[in-house]
C-alpha positions in Angstrom: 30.1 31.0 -21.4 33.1 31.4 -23.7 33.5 29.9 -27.4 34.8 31.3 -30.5 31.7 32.2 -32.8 33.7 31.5 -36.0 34.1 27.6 -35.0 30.6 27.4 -33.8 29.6 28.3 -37.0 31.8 25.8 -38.9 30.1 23.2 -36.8 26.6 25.1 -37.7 27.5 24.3 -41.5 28.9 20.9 -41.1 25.7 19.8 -39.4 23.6 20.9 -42.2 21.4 17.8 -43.1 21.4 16.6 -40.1 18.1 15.9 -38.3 17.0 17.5 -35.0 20.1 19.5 -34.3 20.0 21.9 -31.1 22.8 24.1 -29.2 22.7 23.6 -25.5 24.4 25.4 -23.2 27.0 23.1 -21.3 30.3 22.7 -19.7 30.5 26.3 -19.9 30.6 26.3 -23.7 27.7 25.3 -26.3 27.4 21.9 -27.3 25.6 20.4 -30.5 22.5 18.1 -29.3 21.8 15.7 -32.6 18.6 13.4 -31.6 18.8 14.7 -28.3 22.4 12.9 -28.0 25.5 15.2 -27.3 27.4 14.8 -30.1 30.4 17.5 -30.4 31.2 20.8 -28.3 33.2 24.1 -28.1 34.4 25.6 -25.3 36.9 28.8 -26.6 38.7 27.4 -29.0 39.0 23.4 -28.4 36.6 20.8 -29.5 34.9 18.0 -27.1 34.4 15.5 -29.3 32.3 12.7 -28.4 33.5 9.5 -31.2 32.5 6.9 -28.8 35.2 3.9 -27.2 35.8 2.3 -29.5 37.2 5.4 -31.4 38.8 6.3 -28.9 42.3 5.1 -28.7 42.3 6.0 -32.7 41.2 9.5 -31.7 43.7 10.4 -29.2 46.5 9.9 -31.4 45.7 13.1 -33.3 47.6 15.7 -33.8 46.1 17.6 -31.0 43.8 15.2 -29.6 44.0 14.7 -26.1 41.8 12.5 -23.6 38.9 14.0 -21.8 39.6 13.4 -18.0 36.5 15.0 -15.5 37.9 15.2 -11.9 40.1 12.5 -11.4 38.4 10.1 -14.2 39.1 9.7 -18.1 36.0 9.9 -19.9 36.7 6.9 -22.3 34.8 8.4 -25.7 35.5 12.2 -24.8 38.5 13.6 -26.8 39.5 17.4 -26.7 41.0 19.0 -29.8 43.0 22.0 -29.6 43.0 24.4 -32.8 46.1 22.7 -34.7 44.0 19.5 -34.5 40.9 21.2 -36.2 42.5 24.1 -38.3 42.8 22.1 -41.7 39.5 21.2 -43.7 39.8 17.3 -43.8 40.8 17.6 -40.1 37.7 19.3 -39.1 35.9 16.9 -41.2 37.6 14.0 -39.4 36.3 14.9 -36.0 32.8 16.1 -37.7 32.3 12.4 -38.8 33.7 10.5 -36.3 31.3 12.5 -34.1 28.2 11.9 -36.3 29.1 8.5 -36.5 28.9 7.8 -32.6 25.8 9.7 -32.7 24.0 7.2 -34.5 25.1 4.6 -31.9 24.8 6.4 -29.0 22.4 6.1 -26.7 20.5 8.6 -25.7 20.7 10.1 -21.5 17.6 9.5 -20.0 16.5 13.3 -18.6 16.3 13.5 -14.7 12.9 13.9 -13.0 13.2 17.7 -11.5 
């Protein structure tokens, strides 16, 4: 599992406030549960944001921003952000809200039966 420590942290402070935050280990990186709903993750340096379909075409056209595609299928809602897209405060918060934002929509995964 790689991820830069310094950006996990930035998400760690941004998510201040928030109810019912974990870290999960996922997609070999850490992701940010918030009410048990993935809401943003890190893998190295680059972002998964999760802002949702109807963000989606918004979100792509960020510097940076690029469309999550898993195998051979985009993952309409998924956006990665590579560091140039994140560096700058009001950036980060961009992606920080548009995440939370989702989150509040989302629904959440039921768990599988083991």
């Amino acid at each position: 599992m790689a991820f830069d420590e310094k950006l996990a942290n930035r998400i760690r402070e941004a998510l201040i406030g928030q109810k019912n935050v974990r870290e999960v280990t996922m997609f070999q990186g850490m992701c940010f549960m918030v009410d048990d709903k993935m809401c943003i993750c890190l893998r190295d340096d680059r972002l998964m944001c999760r802002v949702g379909p109807e963000k989606f075409d918004e979100a792509v056209e960020r510097n940076g921003a690029e469309p999550m595609i898993h195998g051979n299928r985009l993952m309409k809602g998924f956006v990665f952000v590579e560091p140039e897209g994140y560096k700058a405060k009001k950036d980060f918060d961009y992606w920080i809200k548009a995440c939370l934002a989702f989150n509040k929509i989302a629904i959440p995964t039921k768990r599988r039966r083991k």
